[in-house]
Phi, psi and omega in degrees: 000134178272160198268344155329275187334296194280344163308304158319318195297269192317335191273319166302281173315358178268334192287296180312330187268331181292315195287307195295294168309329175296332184283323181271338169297320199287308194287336176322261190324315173298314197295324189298306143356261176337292173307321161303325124290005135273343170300328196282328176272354170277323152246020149286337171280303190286336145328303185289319169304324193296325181270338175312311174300325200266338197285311184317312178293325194280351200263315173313304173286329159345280159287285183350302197291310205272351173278301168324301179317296156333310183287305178319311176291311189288344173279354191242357156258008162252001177276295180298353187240330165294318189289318144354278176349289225303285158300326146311316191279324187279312182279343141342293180272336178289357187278153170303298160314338161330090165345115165094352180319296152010284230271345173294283223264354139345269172311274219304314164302346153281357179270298168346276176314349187274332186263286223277160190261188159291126189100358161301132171253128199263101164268116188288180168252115167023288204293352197233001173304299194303305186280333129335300180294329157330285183255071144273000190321323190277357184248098192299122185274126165240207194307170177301149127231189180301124154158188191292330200155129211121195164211196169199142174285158169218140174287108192333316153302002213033051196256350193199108193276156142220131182246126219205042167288031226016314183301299171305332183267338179291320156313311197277340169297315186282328184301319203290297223249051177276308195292329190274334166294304165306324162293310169311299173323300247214324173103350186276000000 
């Protein structure tokens, strides 16, 4: 064999194993290609469930947050509209003028006389000293206090208050009658 020949020879074979490898390169690179892009597209799907999923929960808390905002407002202009009531009904019994007022400091003065002990001092409220000191016979009127209307009895040593101011029974009315007030207000 001449060495041309065998020359020819390694370069064809050398061509086919270069051919073979270039073949074998191509088909790598296609599968990895591939395999690359079903990775890419399996995890673009689940990115996209993942942000899908997220969107989702921020749209849930969203409204939750903005229903919540809502209760929130609305508890708090109904809150601002009982108190309204509320200081309307309390300057209502502080007036002087208050309807039936009397025939109030009557009853309490007759509950009074029924509860209290001897030697008690009957203290007013201002607005109610005159018509107090009137019918008071069972009591010694002592100093002023405070308050919407009414009196307290106080026990000469001060050991022992009673108290028969308006502001407690006016309280314990609205506490009473809340739910019926809320109803009026509100519709409920």
């Amino acid at each position: 064999m001449s060495l041309d020949k065998l020359a020819s020879e390694i370069e064809s074979m050398a061509k086919a194993e270069a051919k073979k490898i270039a073949d074998d390169a191509k088909a790598e690179a296609k599968r990895i290609s591939g395999e690359t892009k079903a990775s890419v597209k399996e995890y673009r799907e689940a990115a996209i469930g993942q942000a899908e999923r997220m969107s989702d929960q921020v749209a849930v808390e969203s409204i939750a947050a903005a229903r919540q905002r809502n209760q929130k407002r609305l508890l708090v202009a109904r809150r601002a509209e009982l108190d309204a009531a509320w200081e309307e009904v309390v300057s209502q019994v502080g007036s002087a003028n208050l309807k039936g007022r009397g025939d109030i400091l009557d009853s309490l003065l007759g509950k009074a006389a029924e509860e209290a002990g001897e030697g008690m001092v009957l203290r007013p409220v201002s607005v109610d000293r005159e018509a107090l000191s009137g019918n008071s016979d069972d009591f010694q009127m002592g100093e002023d206090i405070d308050g919407l209307g009414g009196f307290v009895l106080e026990s000469a040593d001060g050991s022992v208050l009673m108290d028969y101011r308006f502001e407690g029974r006016l309280r314990d009315a609205w506490d009473a009658s809340l739910g019926e007030v809320s109803s009026i207000l509100f519709g409920e």
